[in-house]
Each structure stands twice: as structure tokens, then as C-alpha cells.
C-alpha positions in Angstrom: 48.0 -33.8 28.9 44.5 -35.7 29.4 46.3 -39.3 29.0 47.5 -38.4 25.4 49.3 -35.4 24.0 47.4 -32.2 22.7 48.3 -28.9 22.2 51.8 -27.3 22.6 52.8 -31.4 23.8 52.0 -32.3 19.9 54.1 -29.6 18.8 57.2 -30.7 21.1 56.5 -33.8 20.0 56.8 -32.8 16.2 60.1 -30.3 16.9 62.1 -33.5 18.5 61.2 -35.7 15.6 61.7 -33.5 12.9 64.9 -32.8 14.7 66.3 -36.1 15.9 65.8 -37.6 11.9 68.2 -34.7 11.1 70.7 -34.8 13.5 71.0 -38.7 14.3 69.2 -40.5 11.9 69.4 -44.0 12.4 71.4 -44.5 9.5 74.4 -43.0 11.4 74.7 -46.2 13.0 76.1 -48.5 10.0 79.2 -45.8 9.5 82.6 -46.5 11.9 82.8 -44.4 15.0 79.2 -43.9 15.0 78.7 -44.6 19.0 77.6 -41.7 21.3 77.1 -38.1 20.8 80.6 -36.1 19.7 81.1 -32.5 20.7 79.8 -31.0 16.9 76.1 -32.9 18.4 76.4 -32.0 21.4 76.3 -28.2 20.8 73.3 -28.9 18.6 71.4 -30.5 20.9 72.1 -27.7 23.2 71.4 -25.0 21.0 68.0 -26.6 20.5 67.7 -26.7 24.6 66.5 -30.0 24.8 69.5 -30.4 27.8 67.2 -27.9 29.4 63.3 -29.2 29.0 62.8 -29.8 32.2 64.9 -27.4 34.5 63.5 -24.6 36.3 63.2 -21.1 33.6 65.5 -19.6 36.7 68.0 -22.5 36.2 68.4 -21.6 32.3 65.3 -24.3 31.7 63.0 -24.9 29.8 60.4 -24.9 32.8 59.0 -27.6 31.1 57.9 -31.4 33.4 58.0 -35.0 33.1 55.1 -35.2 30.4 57.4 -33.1 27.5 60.6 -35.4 29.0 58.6 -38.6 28.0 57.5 -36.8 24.5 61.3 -36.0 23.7 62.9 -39.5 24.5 60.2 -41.1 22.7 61.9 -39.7 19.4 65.1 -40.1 20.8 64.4 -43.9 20.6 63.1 -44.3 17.8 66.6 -42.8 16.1 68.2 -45.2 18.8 69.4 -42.0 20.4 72.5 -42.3 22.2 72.2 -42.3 26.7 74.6 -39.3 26.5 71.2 -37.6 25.9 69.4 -38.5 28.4 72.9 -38.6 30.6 73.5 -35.2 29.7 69.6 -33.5 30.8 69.9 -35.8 34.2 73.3 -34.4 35.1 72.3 -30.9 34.4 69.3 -31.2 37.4 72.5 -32.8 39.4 74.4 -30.2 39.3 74.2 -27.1 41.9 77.1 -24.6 40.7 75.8 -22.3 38.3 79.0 -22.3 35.9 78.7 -26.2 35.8 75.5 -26.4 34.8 75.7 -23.7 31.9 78.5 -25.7 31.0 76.3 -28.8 31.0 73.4 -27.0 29.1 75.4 -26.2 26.2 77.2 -28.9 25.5 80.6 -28.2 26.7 81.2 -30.1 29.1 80.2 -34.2 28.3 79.0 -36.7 30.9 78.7 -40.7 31.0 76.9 -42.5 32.6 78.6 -44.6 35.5 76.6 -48.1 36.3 78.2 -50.3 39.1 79.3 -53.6 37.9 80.5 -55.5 40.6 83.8 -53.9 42.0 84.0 -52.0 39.1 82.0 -49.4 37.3 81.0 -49.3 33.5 81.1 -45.9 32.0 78.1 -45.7 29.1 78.2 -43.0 26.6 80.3 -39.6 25.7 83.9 -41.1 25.1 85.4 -37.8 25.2 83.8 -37.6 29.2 85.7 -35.4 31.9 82.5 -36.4 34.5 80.5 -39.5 35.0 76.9 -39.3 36.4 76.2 -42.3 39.1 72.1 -42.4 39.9 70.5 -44.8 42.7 66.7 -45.0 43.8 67.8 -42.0 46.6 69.9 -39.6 45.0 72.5 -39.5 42.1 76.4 -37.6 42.5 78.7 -36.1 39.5 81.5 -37.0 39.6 85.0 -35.9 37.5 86.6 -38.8 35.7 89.3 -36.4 34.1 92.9 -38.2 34.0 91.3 -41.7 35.0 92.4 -44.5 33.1 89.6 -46.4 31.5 89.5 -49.8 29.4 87.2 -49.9 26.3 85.1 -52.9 26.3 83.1 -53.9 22.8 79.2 -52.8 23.6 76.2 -54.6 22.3 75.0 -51.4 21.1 76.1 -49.5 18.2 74.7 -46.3 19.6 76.7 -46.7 22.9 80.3 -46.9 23.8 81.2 -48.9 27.2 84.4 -48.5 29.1 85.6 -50.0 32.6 87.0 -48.0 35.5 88.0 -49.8 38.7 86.1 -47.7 41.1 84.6 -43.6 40.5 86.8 -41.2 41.7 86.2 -39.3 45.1 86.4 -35.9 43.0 82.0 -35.3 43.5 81.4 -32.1 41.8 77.6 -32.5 42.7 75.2 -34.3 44.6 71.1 -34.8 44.8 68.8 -36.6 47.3 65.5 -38.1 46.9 64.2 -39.9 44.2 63.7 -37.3 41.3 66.7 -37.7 39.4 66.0 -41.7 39.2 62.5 -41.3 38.3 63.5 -39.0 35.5 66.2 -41.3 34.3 63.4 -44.3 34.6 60.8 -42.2 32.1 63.5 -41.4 30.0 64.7 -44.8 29.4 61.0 -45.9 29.1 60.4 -43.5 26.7 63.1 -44.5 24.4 62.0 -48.2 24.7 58.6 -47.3 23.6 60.2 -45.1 21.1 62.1 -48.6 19.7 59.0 -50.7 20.3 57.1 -48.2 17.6 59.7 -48.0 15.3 59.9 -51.8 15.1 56.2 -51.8 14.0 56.6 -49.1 11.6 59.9 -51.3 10.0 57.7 -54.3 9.4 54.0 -52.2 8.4 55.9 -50.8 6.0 58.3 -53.6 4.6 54.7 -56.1 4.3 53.3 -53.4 2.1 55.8 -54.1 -0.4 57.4 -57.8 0.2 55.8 -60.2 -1.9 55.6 -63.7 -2.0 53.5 -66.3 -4.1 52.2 -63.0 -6.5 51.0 -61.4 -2.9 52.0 -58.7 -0.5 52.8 -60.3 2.6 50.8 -58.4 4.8 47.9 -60.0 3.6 48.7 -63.1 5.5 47.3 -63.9 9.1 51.1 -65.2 9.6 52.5 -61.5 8.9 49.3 -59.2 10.2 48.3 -61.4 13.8 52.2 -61.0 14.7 51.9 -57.1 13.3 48.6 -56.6 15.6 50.7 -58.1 18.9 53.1 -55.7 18.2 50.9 -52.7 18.3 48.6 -53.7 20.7 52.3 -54.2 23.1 53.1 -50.5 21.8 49.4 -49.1 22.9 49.8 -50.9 26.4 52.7 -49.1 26.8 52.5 -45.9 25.6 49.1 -45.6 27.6 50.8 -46.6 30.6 53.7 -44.2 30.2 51.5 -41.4 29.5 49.9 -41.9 33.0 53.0 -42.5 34.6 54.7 -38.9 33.4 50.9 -37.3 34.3 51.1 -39.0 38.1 54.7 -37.4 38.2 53.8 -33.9 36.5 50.8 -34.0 39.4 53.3 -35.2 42.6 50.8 -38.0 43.1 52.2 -40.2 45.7 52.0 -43.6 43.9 53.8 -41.8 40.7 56.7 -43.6 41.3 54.6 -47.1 41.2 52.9 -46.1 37.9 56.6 -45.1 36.5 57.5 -48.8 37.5 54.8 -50.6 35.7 55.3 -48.3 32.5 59.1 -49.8 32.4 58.3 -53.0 32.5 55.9 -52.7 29.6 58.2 -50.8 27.6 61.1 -53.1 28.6 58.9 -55.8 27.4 57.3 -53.9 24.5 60.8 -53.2 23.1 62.3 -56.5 23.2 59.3 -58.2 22.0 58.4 -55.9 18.8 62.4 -55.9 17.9 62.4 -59.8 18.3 59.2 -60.1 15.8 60.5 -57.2 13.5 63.5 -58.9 12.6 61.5 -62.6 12.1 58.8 -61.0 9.9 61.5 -59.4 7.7 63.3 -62.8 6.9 66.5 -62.9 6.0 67.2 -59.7 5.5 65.9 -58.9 9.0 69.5 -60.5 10.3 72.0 -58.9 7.8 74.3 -56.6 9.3 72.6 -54.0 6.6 69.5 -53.5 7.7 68.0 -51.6 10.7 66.2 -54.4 12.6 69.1 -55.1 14.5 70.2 -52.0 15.8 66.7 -51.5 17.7 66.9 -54.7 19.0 70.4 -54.0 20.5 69.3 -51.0 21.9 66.5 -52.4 23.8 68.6 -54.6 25.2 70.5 -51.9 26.9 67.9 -49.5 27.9 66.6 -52.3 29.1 68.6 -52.9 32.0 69.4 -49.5 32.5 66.9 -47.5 35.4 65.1 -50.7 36.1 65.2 -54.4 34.7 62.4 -56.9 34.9 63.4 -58.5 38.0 63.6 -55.2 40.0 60.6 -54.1 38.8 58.5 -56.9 39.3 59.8 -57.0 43.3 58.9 -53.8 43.7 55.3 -54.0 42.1 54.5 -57.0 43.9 54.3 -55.3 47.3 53.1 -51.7 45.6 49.9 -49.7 46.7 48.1 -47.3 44.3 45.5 -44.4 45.3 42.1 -44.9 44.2 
């Protein structure tokens, strides 16, 4: 990739949204018992070997790097994909034994993802988890939940389920050191965001197109198309940044993990920012319960804090270097 996708990337790009409107549409979301991936999804998603895009062909990968990671959880956004996804491909680099991580590739075996929240520990994703999937800055451990006792908690999300455990288990079934698993989990979640910030924009482009008001479509107002060009020109900041960010990593260029940084924040901000002005522009039907502006927005809110929020990001940028 020269800084935008061509090629076979374009293709991976098509496969994962022709495949993600199939499997979880957004639409999903408005039915009960919609949250997370179940075990019928989760053996599609394997079978399709998205777990695997990034492992090692030896490993039972797809040999594939961080440019075709950024390409798949950009469509996973913009269906407001579930984290299991993304928990699920991290855990498989995780893990070591070979049995566990076939397990992990096709779906058998589910993972959440375990984020510490004060002395306790919020499990995101994959109700039906026996392991949970902890990741810091240097390193990341698996970790079997099986017989713990959880409490459900109501999440913002409709796409994610939350429970509460009291502390992680001791049972590790696999650990990792350095910074790799993070900085995939970061470009995954930045992906998603963007994936959210341009599905936002399509929402609106399209709804102005047919809204009218005063015997006009509404997109021929300044009020409607100036908040409309923000919005792309957010989504283009982004996605440009991401798209050097997951080349720096694919080339092990030292200030990768610098690049990665600043592409979060823009897609953090992107996110938030076109799901915020989506739902305005749309009015009152931009708040009902009905309508698909709200689950983005929700979903930015978690990815947002997830791998990076604004004020850890910000601190570490403000004393970063970058190669010339």
C-alpha cells in the first residue's frame, strides 16, 4: 500500500464488506440479545479466516500485516462490529500452544476482553467466554475465566455486553511481551472508529438527498452541506493518518508506534464528532430509538476508550519524536 489501498488490499477490502453486511448488518442491533458475537458467528467468521489475517501462514495465518488488519476493522465498524472480533484475532497472536490457538482460529473457543476498572476488572464482549484477554502497552496474558462468577452490568453499547469480575483469575494460559499485541489492538480499534466516522457521513449524504423542507432537499442548504464537508474532511484526516500508521508498522519503522498514536486520536475524534453531527442533521428522527444514528454514536464512545483515550494519547505525543 502507497498511503491508500490498491491491488489485492482493494479486494480484502471488498471480501470484508460484502461479508460483514451479511453476517452483522447493523440492523441486528434493534432486535433483543443482539450484543456480541454468539457461537453460530463465530464459526463464520472463522471459516472466512479473518481470526487469522495477520498470523504467521506456519501459525495457520493468513500471513497477512497491519495494512489488511486496518482494511478489515474498517468494515467491521461501519456494521458496529462487536470487540469480540477484534478480541478474538488479538488472542489468537497471544496464544503459544498450538491446540489453543486452532481452537481460537475457528471459533470454538470465545474470548472477552478484560479492561481494569479500579480493583475490579470489566469483561467486554463474548458472554458465553471461558478466557478473557488482558493487553497493556508491554505485553498482553490469556487468561481462563471458566467457573468465575461475573455480574452483568447494562453497557452503553448495543453491540457489546459488559460484566464485572472482582479481580482475573491466576489460571494464564498464555502470555506475550513487547508492544505488538497493543499496537494491533490500537489499529484495530482505530479502524473501527474511522469505519463509524464514515458511516456517519454516509447516513446523513444520503438522508439530505431525500429530506425535504420548504419544497427543497436539504442538502442544498449551507446549514446541512458545510456540517456534511467537516465531517468528511474529519474522515479524510483520519483515514490518511491511519493508512500511514499501519504502513510505518508493516515497515518496523521505529516511530510506528508514534504514527499509530496520532491516528487514534483522529479517529477517536473523527468518530465522536461525525456521530454527534449525524444525529443533529437528521432531526428528530436522528434521536428515536429506531434509527441507526445512535448506535454509531454509542459505539464510538466505547472504542473510544478502549486501546488509547484522548488524554493518554495526547501525553504521549507531546514528548514523541518522529524520523525524518
Amino acid at each position: 500500500m502507497f498511503l491508500a489501498p490498491d491491488g489485492d488490499e482493494i479486494e480484502i477490502t471488498n471480501a470484508a464488506a460484502d461479508f460483514m453486511a451479511n453476517a452483522m448488518p447493523i440492523e441486528r442491533l434493534h432486535a433483543a440479545d443482539s450484543a456480541d458475537m454468539n457461537a453460530a458467528l463465530r464459526q463464520s467468521v472463522a471459516e472466512m479466516g479473518w481470526f487469522a489475517l495477520t498470523l504467521p501462514e506456519a501459525d495457520g495465518g493468513s500471513g497477512l500485516g497491519p495494512v489488511e488488519h486496518a482494511l478489515f476493522f474498517r468494515e467491521v465498524g461501519r456494521m458496529s462490529g462487536p470487540i469480540d472480533v477484534l478480541t478474538q484475532c488479538l488472542a489468537a497472536m497471544v496464544a503459544d500452544d498450538p491446540q489453543l490457538r486452532a481452537a481460537l482460529l475457528a471459533g470454538e473457543r470465545a474470548v472477552a476482553l478484560a479492561v481494569p476498572s479500579g480493583s475490579e476488572t470489566r469483561l467486554l464482549g463474548a458472554r458465553d467466554a471461558g478466557c478473557a484477554l488482558e493487553v497493556t502497552q508491554t505485553g498482553a496474558r490469556l487468561v481462563s475465566i471458566a467457573g468465575a462468577q461475573t455480574v452483568e452490568r447494562p453497557a452503553l453499547a448495543p453491540a457489546c455486553s459488559m460484566r464485572l469480575l472482582p479481580h482475573l483469575p491466576d489460571a494464564v494460559l498464555a502470555t506475550a511481551t513487547g508492544a505488538h499485541v497493543w499496537q494491533m489492538g490500537e489499529l484495530g480499534t482505530a479502524a473501527m472508529l474511522l469505519g463509524i466516522a464514515e458511516a456517519a457521513l454516509d447516513l446523513i449524504v444520503e438522508y439530505a438527498k431525500i429530506r425535504e423542507t420548504f419544497g427543497r432537499k436539504i442538502g442544498a442548504y449551507q446549514a446541512v452541506r458545510h456540517p456534511c464537508a467537516d465531517m468528511a474532511l474529519r474522515a479524510e484526516t483520519a483515514r490518511c493518518q491511519l493508512w500511514y500508521a499501519a504502513a510505518a508498522l508493516a515497515e518496523g519503522r521505529e516511530d510506528a508506534g508514534t504514527h499509530l498514536d496520532a491516528a487514534k486520536h483522529l479517529c477517536n475524534q473523527a468518530a465522536l464528532m461525525n456521530t454527534d453531527a449525524d444525529i443533529q442533521l437528521h432531526g428528530g428522527i436522528g434521536v428515536t430509538d429506531e434509527h441507526n444514528a445512535h448506535l454509531l454514536l454509542k459505539q464510538a464512545m466505547l472504542l473510544g476508550k478502549l486501546f488509547g483515550g484522548k488524554r493518554a494519547l495526547l501525553g504521549q505525543l507531546l514528548t514523541a519524536q518522529v524520523q525524518d
